[in-house]
C-alpha positions as CSV (number, residue, x, y, z in Angstrom):
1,X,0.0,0.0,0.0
2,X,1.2,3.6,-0.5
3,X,0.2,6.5,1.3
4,X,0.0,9.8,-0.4
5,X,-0.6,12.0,2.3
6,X,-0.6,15.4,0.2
7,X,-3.6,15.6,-1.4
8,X,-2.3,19.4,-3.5
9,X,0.8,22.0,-2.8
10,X,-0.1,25.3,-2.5
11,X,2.8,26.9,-1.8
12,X,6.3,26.3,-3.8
13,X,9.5,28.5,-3.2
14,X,12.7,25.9,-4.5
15,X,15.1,26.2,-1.6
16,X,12.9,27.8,0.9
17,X,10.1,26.4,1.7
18,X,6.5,24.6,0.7
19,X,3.1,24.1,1.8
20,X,0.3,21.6,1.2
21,X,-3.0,20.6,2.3
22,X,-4.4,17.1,3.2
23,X,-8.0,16.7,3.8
24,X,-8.7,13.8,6.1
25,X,-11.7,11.9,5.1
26,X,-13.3,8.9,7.4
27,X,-12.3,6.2,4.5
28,X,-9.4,6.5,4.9
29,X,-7.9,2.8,5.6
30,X,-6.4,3.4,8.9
31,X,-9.5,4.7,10.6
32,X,-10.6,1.1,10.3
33,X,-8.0,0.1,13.4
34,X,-7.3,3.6,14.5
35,X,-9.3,3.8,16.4
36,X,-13.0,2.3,15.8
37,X,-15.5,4.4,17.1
38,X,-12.9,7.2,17.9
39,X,-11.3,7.4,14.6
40,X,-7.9,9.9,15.1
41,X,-5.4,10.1,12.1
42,X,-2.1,8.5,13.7
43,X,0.6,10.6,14.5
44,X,2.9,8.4,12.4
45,X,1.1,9.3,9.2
46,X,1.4,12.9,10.3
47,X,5.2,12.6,9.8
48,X,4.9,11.2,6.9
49,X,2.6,13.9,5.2
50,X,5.4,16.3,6.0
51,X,7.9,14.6,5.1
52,X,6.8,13.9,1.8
53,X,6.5,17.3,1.3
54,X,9.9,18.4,3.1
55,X,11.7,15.7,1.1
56,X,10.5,16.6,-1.9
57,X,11.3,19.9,-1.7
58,X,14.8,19.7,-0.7
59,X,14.9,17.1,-4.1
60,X,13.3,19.9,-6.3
61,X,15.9,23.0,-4.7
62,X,19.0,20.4,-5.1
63,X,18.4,19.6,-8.6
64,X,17.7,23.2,-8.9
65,X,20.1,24.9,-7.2
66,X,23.6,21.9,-6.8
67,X,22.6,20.4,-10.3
68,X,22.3,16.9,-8.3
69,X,19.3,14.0,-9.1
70,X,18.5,12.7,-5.8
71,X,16.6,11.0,-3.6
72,X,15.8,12.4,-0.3
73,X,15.2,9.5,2.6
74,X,14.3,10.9,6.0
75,X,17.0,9.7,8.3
76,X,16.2,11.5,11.8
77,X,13.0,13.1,13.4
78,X,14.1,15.4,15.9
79,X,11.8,17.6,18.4
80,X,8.8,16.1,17.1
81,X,5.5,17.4,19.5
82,X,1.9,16.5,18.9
83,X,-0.2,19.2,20.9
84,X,-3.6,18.5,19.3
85,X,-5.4,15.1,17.6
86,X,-6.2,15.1,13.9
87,X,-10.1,13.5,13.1
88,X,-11.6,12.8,10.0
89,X,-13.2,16.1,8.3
90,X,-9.8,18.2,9.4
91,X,-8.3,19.8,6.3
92,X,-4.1,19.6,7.6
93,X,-2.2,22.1,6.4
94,X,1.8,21.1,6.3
95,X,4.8,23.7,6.4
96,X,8.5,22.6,5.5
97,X,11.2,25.3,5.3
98,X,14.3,24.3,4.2
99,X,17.1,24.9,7.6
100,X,19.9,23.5,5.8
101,X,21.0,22.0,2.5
102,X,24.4,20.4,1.0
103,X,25.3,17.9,-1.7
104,X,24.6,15.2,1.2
105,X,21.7,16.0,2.7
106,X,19.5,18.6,4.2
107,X,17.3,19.7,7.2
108,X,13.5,21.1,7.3
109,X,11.4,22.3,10.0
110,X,7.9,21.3,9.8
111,X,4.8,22.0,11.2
112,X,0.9,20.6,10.9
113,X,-1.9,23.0,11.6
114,X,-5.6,22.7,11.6
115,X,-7.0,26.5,10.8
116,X,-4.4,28.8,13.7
117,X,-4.1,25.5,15.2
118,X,-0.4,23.9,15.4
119,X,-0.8,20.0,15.5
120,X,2.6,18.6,15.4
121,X,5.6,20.5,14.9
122,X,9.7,19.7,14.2
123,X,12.7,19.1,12.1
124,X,13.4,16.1,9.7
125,X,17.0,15.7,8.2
126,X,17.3,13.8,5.0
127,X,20.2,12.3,3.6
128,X,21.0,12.5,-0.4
129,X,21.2,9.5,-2.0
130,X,21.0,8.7,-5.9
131,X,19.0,6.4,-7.9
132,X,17.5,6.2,-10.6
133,X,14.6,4.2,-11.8
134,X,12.7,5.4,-15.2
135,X,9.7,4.2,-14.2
136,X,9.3,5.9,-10.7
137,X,11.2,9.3,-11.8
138,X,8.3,9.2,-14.0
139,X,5.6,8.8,-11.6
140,X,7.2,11.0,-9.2
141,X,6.9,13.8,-11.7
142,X,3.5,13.3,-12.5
143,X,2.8,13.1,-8.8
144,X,4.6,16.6,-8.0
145,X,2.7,17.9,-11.4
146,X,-0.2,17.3,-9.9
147,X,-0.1,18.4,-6.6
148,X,1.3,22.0,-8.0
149,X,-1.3,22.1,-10.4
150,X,-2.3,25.5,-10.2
151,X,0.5,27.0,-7.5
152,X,2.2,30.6,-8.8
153,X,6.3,28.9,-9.3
């Protein structure tokens, strides 16, 4: 199974920062074990919403800005707090600014709000690695096509 956890990128600035929205819905699968009756989105997939955005943003600004074609794997969560549950119905909004970048790697700060709401808020560092794979670079860009369809770049 693969979770896409950003459901459309609404704001793009290569080497700076990103945000993206994800609208929880009730079917989605984990709700079925997470919990029944009190379905809450897992903190877990949380991370992973912002990741997927910080990661792919420090991809885009690397290619952009060091001329490299990598792949950006989250190697350490650091700082992470969760102030406030996430239910089904929430529209998430996800933040990444860039802290640090390098040919090996780079750090983002992240947050997860609901409205002035923080949810979940601190830094993932990802390490550079390369590979390449025709078929996923091309799903990957259709992917990131779609979620900036209609953002100012």
């Amino acid at each position: 199974m693969r979770f896409l956890l950003i459901d459309k990128i609404t704001r793009w600035q290569i080497g700076e920062c990103a945000e993206a929205k994800k609208n929880i819905a009730l079917s989605e699968d984990f709700f079925d074990d997470h919990f029944p009756r009190k379905p809450i989105m897992p903190g877990v997939l949380i991370i992973e919403g912002m990741a997927q955005l910080a990661g792919i943003l420090l991809e885009e600004s690397a290619k952009a800005m060091q001329n490299l074609k990598i792949k950006a794997l989250m190697s350490i969560v650091d700082k992470m707090k969760f102030r406030i549950p996430a239910y089904p119905g929430d529209t998430l909004i996800y933040r990444a600014d860039i802290l640090q970048i390098n040919e090996l790697g780079g750090k983002t700060a992240v947050r997860a709000c609901r409205g002035d709401e923080v949810l979940a808020e601190g830094t993932l560092t990802f390490s550079f690695h390369e590979f390449s794979d025709p078929q996923l670079d091309e799903q990957r860009e259709r992917t990131l096509a779609f979620w900036l369809t209609g953002v100012n770049l």
